[in-house]
Structure formats: C-alpha cells, structure tokens
C-alpha positions in Angstrom: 58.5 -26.1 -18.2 57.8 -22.2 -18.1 54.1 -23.0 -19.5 53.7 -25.4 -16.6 54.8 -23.2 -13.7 52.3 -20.4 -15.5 49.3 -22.9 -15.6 50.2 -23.4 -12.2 50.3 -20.7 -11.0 46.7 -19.4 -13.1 45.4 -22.0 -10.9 45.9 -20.9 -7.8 44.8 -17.6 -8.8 41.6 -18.4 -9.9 41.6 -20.9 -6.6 42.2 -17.8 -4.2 39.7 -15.5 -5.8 37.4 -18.4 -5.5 37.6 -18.7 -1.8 38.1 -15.0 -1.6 35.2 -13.9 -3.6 31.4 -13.3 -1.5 29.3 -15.8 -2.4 26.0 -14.6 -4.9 23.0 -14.3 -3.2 20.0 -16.6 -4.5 16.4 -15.9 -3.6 16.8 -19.7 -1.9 19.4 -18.3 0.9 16.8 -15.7 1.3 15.2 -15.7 5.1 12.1 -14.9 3.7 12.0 -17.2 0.9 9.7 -19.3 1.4 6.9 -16.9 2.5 7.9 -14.4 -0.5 6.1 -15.5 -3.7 7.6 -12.6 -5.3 10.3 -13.1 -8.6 13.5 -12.7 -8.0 14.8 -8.9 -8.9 17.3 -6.3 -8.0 15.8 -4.3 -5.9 14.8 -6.8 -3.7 14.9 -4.9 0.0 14.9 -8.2 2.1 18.3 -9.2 -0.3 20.0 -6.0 0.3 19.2 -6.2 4.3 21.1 -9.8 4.1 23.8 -8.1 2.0 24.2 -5.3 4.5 24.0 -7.5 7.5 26.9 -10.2 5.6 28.9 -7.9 3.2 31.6 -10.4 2.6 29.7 -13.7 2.5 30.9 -15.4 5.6 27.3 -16.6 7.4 25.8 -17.0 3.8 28.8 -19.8 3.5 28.4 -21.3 6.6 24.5 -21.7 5.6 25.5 -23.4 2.5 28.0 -25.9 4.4 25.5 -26.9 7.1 22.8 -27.8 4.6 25.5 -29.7 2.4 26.7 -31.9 5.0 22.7 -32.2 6.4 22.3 -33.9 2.8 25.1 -35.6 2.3 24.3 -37.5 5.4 22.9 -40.9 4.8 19.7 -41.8 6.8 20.0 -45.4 8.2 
C-alpha cells in the first residue's frame, strides 16, 4: 500500500515539473529558421533574443499547440 501512494505520488511530481518546466528551444521554433542555414549552436543570438523575449516558455507552447491541432486536423 505505502509503495503505491509513493509511486503515486512520484507521478505527479514528475507530472508538475513537466507542465512547470520552460519548454527547450529547437532551431525549428526559431523565427528565423527557415532563412538561417546556420547549425544549430549555443551562442546562437536570434535563440537567446527568443529566450529573453519568453523566459518561461509560455508563447513557445502556445506555438507548439497551434501547429499540433493545425495537423491533427483532417483535410476533407
């Protein structure tokens, strides 16, 4: 029973930091990325702009959503 409640409870641990953690920036959420042609690296200015701009993640997220549900949409 006690390992239960702990497994339980790991899980929603690791659920929260999930959600509460900033996404990590790919060189595909980039604004520039498809006129770049550069490799990705970590000095890259244009990513630490959109870091500076979205420290904890929030439009970066709301990016990601929108283009999930565009594809998940089934064209008739």
């Amino acid at each position: 029973m006690i390992e239960q409640i702990q497994d339980i409870v790991s899980r929603a641990r690791h659920l929260i930091a999930s959600v509460t953690r900033p996404p990590e920036f790919v060189c595909g959420d980039c604004e520039l990325n498809q006129q770049c042609g550069l490799p990705p690296h970590e000095d890259c200015v244009q990513k630490a702009l959109q870091r500076e701009r979205d420290p904890d993640g929030r439009i970066l997220l709301a990016k990601r959503r929108a283009q999930a549900r565009l594809h998940s949409v089934v064209p008739l």
